[in-house]
Every structure is written in C-alpha cells, then in structure tokens.
N, C-alpha and C positions, 0 to 999 in steps of 0.2 A: 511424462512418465518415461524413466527409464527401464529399459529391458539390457541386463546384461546376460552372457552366452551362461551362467549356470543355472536358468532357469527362474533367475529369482525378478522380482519388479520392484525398484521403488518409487517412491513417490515424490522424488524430489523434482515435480516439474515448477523447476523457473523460468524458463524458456520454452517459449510458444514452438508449436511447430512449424509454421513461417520463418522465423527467425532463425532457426536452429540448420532449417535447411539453406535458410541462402547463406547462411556462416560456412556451413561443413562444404557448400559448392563453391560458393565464392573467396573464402579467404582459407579456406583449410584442404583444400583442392581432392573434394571427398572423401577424405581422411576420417573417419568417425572417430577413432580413436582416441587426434587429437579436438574433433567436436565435441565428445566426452568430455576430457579433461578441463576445457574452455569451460562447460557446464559446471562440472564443480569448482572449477576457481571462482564463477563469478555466485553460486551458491554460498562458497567458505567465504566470499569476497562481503555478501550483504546479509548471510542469514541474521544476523544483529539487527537487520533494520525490516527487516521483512517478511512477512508471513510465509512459513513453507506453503503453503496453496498458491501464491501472491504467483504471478506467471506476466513477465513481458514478454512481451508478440508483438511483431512486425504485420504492417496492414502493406496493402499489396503499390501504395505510395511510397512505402519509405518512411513513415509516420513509426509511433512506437504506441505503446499502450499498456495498459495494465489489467490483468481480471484476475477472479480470484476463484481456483476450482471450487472452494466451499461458499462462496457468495454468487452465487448464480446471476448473470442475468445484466448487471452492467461491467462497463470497464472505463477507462478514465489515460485521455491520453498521459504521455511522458514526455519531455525533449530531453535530447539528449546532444550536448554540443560538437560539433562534427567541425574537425582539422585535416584539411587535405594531406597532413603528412602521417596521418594513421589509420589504422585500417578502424572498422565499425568497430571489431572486438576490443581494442585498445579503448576505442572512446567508448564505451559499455564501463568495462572495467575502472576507467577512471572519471566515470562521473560521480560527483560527490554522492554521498551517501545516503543522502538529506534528499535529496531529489525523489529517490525510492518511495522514502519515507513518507514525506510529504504526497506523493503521487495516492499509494495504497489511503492516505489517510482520508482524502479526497473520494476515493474508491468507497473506504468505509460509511461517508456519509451519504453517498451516492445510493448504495444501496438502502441504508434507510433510511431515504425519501422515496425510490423506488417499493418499498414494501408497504411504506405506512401510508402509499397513494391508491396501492391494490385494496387496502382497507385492513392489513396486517395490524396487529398490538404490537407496542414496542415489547412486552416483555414477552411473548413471543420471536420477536426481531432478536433479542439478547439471547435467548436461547439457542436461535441457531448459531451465533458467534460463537457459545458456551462449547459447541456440540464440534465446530468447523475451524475453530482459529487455533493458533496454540499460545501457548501461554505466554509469549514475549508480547504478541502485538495485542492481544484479548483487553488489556487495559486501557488503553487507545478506544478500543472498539465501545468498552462499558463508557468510559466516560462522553462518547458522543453518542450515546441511549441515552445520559442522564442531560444532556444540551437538547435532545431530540423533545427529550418529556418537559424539560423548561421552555422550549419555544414553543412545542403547543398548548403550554399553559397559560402561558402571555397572550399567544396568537392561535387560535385555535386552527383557522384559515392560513396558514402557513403551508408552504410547498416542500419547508424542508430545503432551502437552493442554499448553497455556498455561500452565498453573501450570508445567510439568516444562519450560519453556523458560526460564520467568521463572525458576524458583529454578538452577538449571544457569548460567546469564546471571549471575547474582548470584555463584554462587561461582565465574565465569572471569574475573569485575570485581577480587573480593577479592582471588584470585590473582596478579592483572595488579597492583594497588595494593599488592603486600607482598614484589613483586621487587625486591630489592637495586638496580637499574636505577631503579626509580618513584619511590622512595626516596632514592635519591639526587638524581635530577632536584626530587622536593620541597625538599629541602636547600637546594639550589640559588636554590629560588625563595624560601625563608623561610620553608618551614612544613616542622614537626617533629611 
C-alpha cells in the first residue's frame, strides 16, 4: 500500500514490505522518492501479467516470493536471476515476464488446494477470485477451478499438488489439439 503526502492510499501493493525496504536502504540510499518511482515502473513494468493484489516480498534469506492480498494464506517462491554487475532493482526489472506469471499461476493453484483441503467448495473457492482478482488474471484463476473440479472427479483423493495440475493441464491440451475443430484449423494453416 502506498500512502502518498495528499492524503490519499492506493493499492497498488507489489512490493512487499521487506523488499521495498532493503531497495529504498540499500540501493536507493533512503531515497523514498525514488523507491516510489522503482515501485511504479516495476508496477507499469508487469501489470499485464499480474494481478494488482499479486505482491513480491523478500524473505529475510534473500529468497523472493509471491502472495496475493486477495488469496490469503499461501505464497509460492520466485527466482530471480542475479548478475554481479547489477543491482536487485535491475535484476527485478528485467526478469522475464513469464517468470511472474508463471509464479502467481502456481500461487493460484496453491491456494485451491489449500482451500479445498480446509473442506472449502470449489465454487465457493471461484467466488472469492470473482470478488479479489481483477479481470486480466480472473481467467487463469477460472480455468484452474475447472482442472480443480476435473481432478476431483477422476481422483476424488487427490491433494490438488502441482504435478496433479500439470499432468490434468496436459491432457485438457491434448484433448483441445485432437478436436476435429483444431484439426482442421491446422489444415488450414499448413500443418498436418
């Protein structure tokens, strides 16, 4: 959360408050100003791939991580590749974008496994996304409710773990790639 001097708050927290302070201390030499500014470039930098709740935070390692103010409850580390010739902020900034992405989506599923372990309904689970995500990343989030409710349909004993997303995900790909529909759209474009 930012607080700027006319009183107003928003809410664009991407940045943990671990993180934000050993930037503004260690590479911005308490400079808030330009720790602001850092904040919203790297805001303008990924809001395309990330949920405005979605927040990277520094663990007291040096590790990175991800949680999400409207998904309570887990978070899902990050790496982030470090060159002695640039500061954090640089390697922040230009890690790919996909990394985020990827991270949050992990996050997504994390959470519900995490919820449908407490004995939560997934459409319940889908409703707080409805209520807490915003509209760029919400689709992501729906389509692993509907992988969540396919694997406990198959598997009823199922944990909901990563692997049981990833291979479920793989076979609603192959599926999608071997409709008569896909198929023919390949045709279409040249490949057989």
């Amino acid at each position: 959360m930012l607080t700027d001097y006319n009183s107003s708050i928003t809410f664009n927290a991407r940045l943990g408050k671990n993180l934000k302070s050993y930037l503004c201390v260690s590479e911005f030499d308490g400079n808030m100003d330009r720790t602001a500014k850092f904040e919203q470039l790297f805001s303008d930098t990924f809001e395309k791939n990330i949920d405005k709740n979605t927040v990277l935070e520094m663990n007291k390692h040096g590790g990175f991580y991800l949680y999400s103010l409207g998904l309570k409850g887990v978070k899902t580390s990050v790496s982030i590749s470090k060159n002695k010739n640039k500061t954090l902020a640089q390697h922040i900034l230009s890690e790919c974008q996909s990394t985020f992405a990827r991270a949050e989506y992990v996050l997504f599923e994390k959470y519900i496994a995490a919820q449908v372990a407490i004995g939560k309904a997934l459409d319940k689970i889908s409703s707080v996304g409805e209520m807490r995500l915003d509209k760029k990343r919400l689709p992501y989030f729906r389509d692993l409710i509907g992988t969540a409710e396919r694997i406990l349909k198959e598997n009823p004993d199922s944990k909901l773990s990563e692997g049981d997303f990833s291979d479920m995900i793989n076979i609603q790909m192959l599926e999608t790639v071997n409709t008569p529909e896909f198929q023919a759209q390949l045709a279409k474009m040249g490949f057989k």
